[in-house]
C-alpha positions, -999 to 999 in steps of 0.1 A, spaced: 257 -432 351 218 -434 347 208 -421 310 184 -403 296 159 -434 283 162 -448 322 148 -416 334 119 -416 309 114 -449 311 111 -444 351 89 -413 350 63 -435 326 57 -454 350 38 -421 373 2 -414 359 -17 -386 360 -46 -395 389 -70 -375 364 -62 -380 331 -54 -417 336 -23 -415 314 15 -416 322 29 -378 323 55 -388 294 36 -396 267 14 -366 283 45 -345 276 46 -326 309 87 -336 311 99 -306 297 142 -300 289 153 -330 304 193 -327 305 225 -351 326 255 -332 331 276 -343 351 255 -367 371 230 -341 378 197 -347 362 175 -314 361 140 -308 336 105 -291 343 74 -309 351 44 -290 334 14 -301 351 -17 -294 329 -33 -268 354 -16 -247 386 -50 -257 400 -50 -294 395 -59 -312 435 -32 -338 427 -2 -315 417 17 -323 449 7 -362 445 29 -359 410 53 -340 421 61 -365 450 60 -397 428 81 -381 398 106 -373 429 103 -408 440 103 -425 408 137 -404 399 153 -412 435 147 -451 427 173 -450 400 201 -433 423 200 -399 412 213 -379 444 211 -342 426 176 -333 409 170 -299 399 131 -301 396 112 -274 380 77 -280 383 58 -250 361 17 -258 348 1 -248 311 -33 -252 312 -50 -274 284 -70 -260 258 -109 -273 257 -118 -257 227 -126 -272 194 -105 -266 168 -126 -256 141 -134 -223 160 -104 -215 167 -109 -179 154 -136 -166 179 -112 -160 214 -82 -175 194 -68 -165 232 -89 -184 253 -81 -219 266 -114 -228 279 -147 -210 285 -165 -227 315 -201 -213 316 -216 -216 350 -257 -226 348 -284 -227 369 -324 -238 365 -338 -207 382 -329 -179 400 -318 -177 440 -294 -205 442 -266 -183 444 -248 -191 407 -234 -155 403 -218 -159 439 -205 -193 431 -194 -182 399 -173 -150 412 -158 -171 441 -149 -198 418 -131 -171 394 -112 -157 426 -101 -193 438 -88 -200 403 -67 -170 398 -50 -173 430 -34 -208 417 -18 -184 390 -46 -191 362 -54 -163 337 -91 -158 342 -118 -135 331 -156 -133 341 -182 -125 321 -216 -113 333 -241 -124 310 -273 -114 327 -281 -82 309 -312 -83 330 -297 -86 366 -262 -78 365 -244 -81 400 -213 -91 392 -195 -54 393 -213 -50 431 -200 -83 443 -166 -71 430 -166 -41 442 -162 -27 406 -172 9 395 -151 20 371 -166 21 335 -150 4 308 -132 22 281 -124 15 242 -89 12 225 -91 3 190 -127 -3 185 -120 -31 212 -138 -25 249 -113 -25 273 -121 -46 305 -116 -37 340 -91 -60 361 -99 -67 398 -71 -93 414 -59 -103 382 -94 -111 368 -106 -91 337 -144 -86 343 -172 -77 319 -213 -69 325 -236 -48 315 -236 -32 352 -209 -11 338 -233 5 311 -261 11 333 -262 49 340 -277 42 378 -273 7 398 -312 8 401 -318 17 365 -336 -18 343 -330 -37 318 -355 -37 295 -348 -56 261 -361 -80 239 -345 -115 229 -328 -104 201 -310 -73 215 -301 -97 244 -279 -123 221 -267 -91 204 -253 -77 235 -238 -110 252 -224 -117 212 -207 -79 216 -194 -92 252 -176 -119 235 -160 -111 204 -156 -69 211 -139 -73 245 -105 -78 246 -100 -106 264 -64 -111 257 -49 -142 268 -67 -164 295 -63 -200 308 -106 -201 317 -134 -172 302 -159 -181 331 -190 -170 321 -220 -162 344 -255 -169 323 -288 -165 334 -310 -184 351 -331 -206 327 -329 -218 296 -339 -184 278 -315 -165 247 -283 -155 264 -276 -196 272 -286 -207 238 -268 -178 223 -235 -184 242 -239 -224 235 -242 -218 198 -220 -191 196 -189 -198 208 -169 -238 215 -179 -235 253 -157 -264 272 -181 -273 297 -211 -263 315 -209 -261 356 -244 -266 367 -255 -250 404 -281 -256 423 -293 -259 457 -309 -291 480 -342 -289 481 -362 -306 450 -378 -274 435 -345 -262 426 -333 -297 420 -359 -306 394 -354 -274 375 -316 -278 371 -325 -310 356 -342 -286 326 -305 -273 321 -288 -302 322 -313 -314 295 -308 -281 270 -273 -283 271 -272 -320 266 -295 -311 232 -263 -292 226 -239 -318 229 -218 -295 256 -201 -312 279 -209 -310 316 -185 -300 341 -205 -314 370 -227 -300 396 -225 -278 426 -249 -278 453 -248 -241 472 -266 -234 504 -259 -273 512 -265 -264 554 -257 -239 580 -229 -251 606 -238 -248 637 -217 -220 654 -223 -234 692 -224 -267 686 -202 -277 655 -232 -295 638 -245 -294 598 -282 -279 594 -296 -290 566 -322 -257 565 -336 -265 527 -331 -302 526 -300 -330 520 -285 -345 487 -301 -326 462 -266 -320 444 -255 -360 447 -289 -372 437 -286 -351 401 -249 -362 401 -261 -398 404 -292 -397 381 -275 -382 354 -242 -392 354 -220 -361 363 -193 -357 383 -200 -338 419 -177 -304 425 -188 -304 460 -212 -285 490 -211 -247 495 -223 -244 527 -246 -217 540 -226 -188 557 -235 -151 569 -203 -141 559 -207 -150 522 -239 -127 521 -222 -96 536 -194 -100 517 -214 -101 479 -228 -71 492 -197 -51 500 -179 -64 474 -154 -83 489 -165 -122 484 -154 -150 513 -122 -165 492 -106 -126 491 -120 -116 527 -116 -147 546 -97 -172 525 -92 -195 556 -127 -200 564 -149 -229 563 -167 -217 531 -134 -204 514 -119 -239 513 -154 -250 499 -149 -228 471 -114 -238 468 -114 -274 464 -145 -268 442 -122 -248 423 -95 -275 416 -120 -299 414 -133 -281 381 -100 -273 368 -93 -312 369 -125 -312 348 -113 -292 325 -83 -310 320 -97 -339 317 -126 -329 287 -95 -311 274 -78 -345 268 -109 -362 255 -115 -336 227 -80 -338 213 -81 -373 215 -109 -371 190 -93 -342 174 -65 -367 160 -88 -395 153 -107 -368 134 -78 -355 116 -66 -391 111 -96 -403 96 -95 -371 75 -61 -385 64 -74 -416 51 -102 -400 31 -79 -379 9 
C-alpha cells in the first residue's frame, strides 16, 4: 500500500519550469488523502494562466503513476501569488499584483496591448481590473465598448464590469468623448491617487494599469504611491521608439520596480497572399532592449487590420477573433507575464522571510 511520505516524496521530485522549485515545498499539493488504495488531493498551480500548467499536471500524473497508484482523483485548481510588499498591505489590501503597462512615447499601441492583455488574462479565470490612467487621452472605455457612467455606493466609486473585468478612466467623467483634459501636474496625481484608493476594486488576482506615455506625474505618482509588482514595458521596432523606451526602463529602475519584460507591438504585417512577415518599421527592436538590458521578452504583436477596427468598435482581437493570428500573440504574451508575475512574486517573499528573519535576530 503506497503511503502518504512516498507520494510526497515522489511529487518532490516535479519542479515548477518557472519558479525553479519542487511544487511541495511550493505547497501547491493541497488535501492529500489514501483511502482505500485511492489516492486523491488538489494541485494549486500559482496562476490559471501559467504556459506550463499542463507540463505539471502531466508529470505530477506521471510521477504518481510510477509508484502504482491505479485510482487518482486529481484536482488541479490555481491561486495566484501575491507580488505586493508587505509593508503596504493596507492600500488594495485586495489586490494580488498591480502590473503597470509603460511605454516611452505615445503611438506604440500600449493602451491596445494593455486592454488585450486584460481580456486574455481573465479568460484563464484571473480576477482582473484595468485602470486608465491617462487623464489626458483616455481610450480605454471606446476600446471596450464602455458607456455607462460609474456610480458611488458608500463614498466608494463603483466600477463598471465588461467580461469580468472591472474598468476605471477618466473617459467615464468626461461630459462629451471630444471634450479635453486640461489639468495641471498636481490635479493629475490627485486624480490617478482617487482612481486607486476610492474605487472599489474588490478582490483581483492583477490591477493592470494603463499609464501614460513618458515619464511625466501619473507614472511617478503610481510608482511611489502604491507596491506596483512589475512594470511591462511596450514598444515598437524601429529605434526612435526603441531608444525612448530605454528612458522608462531607466525611471523605473531609479525606482527599484521590477520589470516584467518587454513587448514589441506592430513587430510586421503578414502577408495575406503570400504567408510572408513584413517588417514595415524595422526588426528586433523589442529583443535588442531585452538583450541590452537584461529583461525577459513577452513576445511580437504583429501588425493586423483587424486589431485597429476592432479598438475602434470596441470589440478588441482576443474577444472578436480569439483564434486569429494576433489573438494567440496576445495570449501567449498573456501567460508569459503571468509566469512573470509568479515568479517576482516568489522572489519578494523570499526576501520577505529573510527580512523578517533578520528582524528576528535583531530583537
Amino acid at each position: 500500500m503506497v503511503t502518504v511520505d512516498q507520494i510526497l516524496s515522489s511529487l518532490k521530485k516535479v519542479v515548477d519550469p518557472e519558479l525553479h522549485k519542487d511544487i511541495v515545498s511550493m505547497g501547491m499539493i493541497k488535501d492529500l488523502s489514501i483511502n482505500d488504495g485511492k489516492v486523491a488531493f488538489t494541485l494549486e498551480l500559482t496562476t490559471p494562466a501559467c504556459p506550463f500548467n499542463s507540463d505539471i499536471e502531466r508529470d505530477v500524473r506521471n510521477a504518481i503513476s510510477g509508484l502504482g497508484v491505479q485510482d487518482l482523483n486529481l484536482r488541479v485548481t490555481a491561486r495566484v501569488m501575491e507580488g505586493r510588499a508587505i509593508s503596504m498591505d493596507e492600500l488594495l489590501p485586495g489586490v494580488k499584483n498591480i502590473i503597470a503597462v509603460a511605454s516611452g512615447k505615445g503611438g506604440v499601441g500600449k493602451t491596445t496591448v494593455s486592454v488585450n492583455l486584460a481580456l486574455a488574462l481573465a479568460k484563464t479565470g484571473a480576477k482582473i481590473g484595468l485602470l486608465d490612467a491617462d487623464v489626458y487621452g483616455p481610450s480605454v472605455p471606446l476600446m471596450l465598448g464602455l458607456k455607462a457612467s460609474p456610480e458611488v455606493v458608500n463614498n466608494k466609486i463603483q466600477p463598471p464590469v465588461v467580461e469580468g473585468i472591472k474598468v476605471i478612466s477618466m473617459g467615464f467623467f468626461y461630459e462629451q468623448s471630444q471634450q479635453a483634459g486640461i489639468y495641471r501636474g498636481p490635479i493629475v496625481s490627485g486624480i490617478v491617487k482617487q482612481f486607486l484608493t476610492d474605487v472599489n476594486w474588490g478582490e483581483l488576482d492583477y490591477l493592470i494599469i494603463d499609464l501614460p506615455p513618458g515619464t511625466g506625474d501619473a507614472p511617478l505618482t503610481i510608482a511611489q504611491t502604491i507596491p506596483i509588482t512589475g512594470i511591462l514595458i511596450v514598444t515598437t521596432p524601429q529605434d526612435v521608439a526603441m531608444n525612448v523606451a530605454v528612458k522608462a526602463i531607466g525611471m523605473f529602475n531609479k525606482l527599484n520596480v521590477p520589470i516584467i519584460g518587454v513587448v514589441e507591438n506592430m513587430s510586421y504585417l503578414q502577408c495575406p497572399h503570400c504567408d510572408q512577415q513584413i517588417h514595415l518599421f524595422g526588426q528586433g527592436g523589442g529583443k535588442k532592449i531585452s538583450e541590452d538590458y537584461h529583461i525577459p521578452f513577452i513576445g511580437e504583436i504583429p501588425l493586423h487590420p483587424q486589431i485597429r477596427e476592432g479598438s475602434d468598435t470596441g470589440k478588441p482581437s482576443v474577444l472578436s477573433e480569439p483564434e486569429s493570428v494576433q489573438s494567440h500573440a496576445f495570449t501567449k504574451a498573456a501567460k508569459l507575464i503571468a509566469g512573470r508575475i509568479s515568479i517576482i512574486a516568489a522572489e519578494m517573499q523570499v526576501q520577505a522571510r529573510a527580512e523578517s528573519s533578520e528582524q528576528a535576530k535583531k530583537e
